[in-house]
Steps between C-alpha positions, in 0.01 A plus 500: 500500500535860429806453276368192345190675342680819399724235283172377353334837449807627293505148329128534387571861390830396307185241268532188743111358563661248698619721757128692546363152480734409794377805706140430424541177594669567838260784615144393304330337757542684758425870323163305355452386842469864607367684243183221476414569910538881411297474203238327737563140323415604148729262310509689182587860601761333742666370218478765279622728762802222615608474103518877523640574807808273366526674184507827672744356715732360284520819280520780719780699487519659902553121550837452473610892618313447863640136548158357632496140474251414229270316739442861661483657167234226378262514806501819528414553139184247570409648824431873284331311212271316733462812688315656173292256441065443585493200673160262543634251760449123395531166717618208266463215719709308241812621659433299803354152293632216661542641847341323837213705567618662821773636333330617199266697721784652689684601164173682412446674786846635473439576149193671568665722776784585280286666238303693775784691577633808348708496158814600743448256777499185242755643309764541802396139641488336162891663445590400851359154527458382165821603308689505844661829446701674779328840672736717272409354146142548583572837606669547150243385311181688701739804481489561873746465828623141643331655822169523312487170347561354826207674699276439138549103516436503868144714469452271146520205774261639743221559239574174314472300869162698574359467158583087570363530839166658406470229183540254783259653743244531205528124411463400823 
């Protein structure tokens, strides 16, 4: 993967908009994915901060010195710029249209106890079990130990299963 997008990044900066179109398209969902629950589900500042992040991404320099995979480089870039920004949480139901009702109300109780957490907490879980990145990525992108990231997701896990539990206990 790693050497793949390093071809493409020195493609795009040798004129080729294929090759950043190729990297956008491999990575897009996913970085939109967690910039939008970071930017608590505010569509337009999550892609504004997603087009960004990949811009940033593409032409920084360090990039290609500290061999980071441009995955790392890229979420961590979105991880700061969501860090900076005010946030008024939203709850689109439209993401979950179409769903059986059950499982629509499960999805936003989940939701719900995702954005209750702190900036840190969702942004370690999101990296861990949305993008599926290994304990030593997400270290590289918070900027922290493998150690820490592991004891982080666990405690993230603890307060996202109580924040569930006491949406459950309220409903019922």
């Amino acid at each position: 993967m790693t050497e793949e997008d390093n071809f493409l990044v020195k493609q795009y900066r040798q004129g080729s908009e294929e090759a950043a179109r190729s990297l956008i398209d491999k990575y897009q969902q996913r970085i939109f994915a967690l910039v939008l629950y970071l930017a608590g589900n505010d569509r337009d500042k999550a892609y504004e901060m997603a087009a960004s992040s990949f811009a940033e991404a593409i032409c920084s320099r360090p990039f290609l010195e500290d061999k980071k995979s441009f995955l790392i480089r890229l979420a961590g870039v979105a991880v700061e710029k969501s860090r900076n920004i005010k946030i008024i949480p939203t709850f689109d139901e439209s993401d979950f249209a179409g769903l059986p009702t059950e499982k629509r109300k499960s999805l936003q109780i989940i939701k719900t106890a995702l954005q209750a957490l702190s900036f840190n907490e969702k942004a370690i879980l999101l990296l861990r079990d949305q993008l599926h990145l290994p304990y030593k990525d997400i270290a590289a992108i918070l900027q922290i130990c493998e150690g820490d990231a592991r004891t982080l997701i666990i405690h993230g896990r603890v307060r996202l299963r109580k924040k569930i539990e006491e949406a459950l206990h309220g409903a019922g």
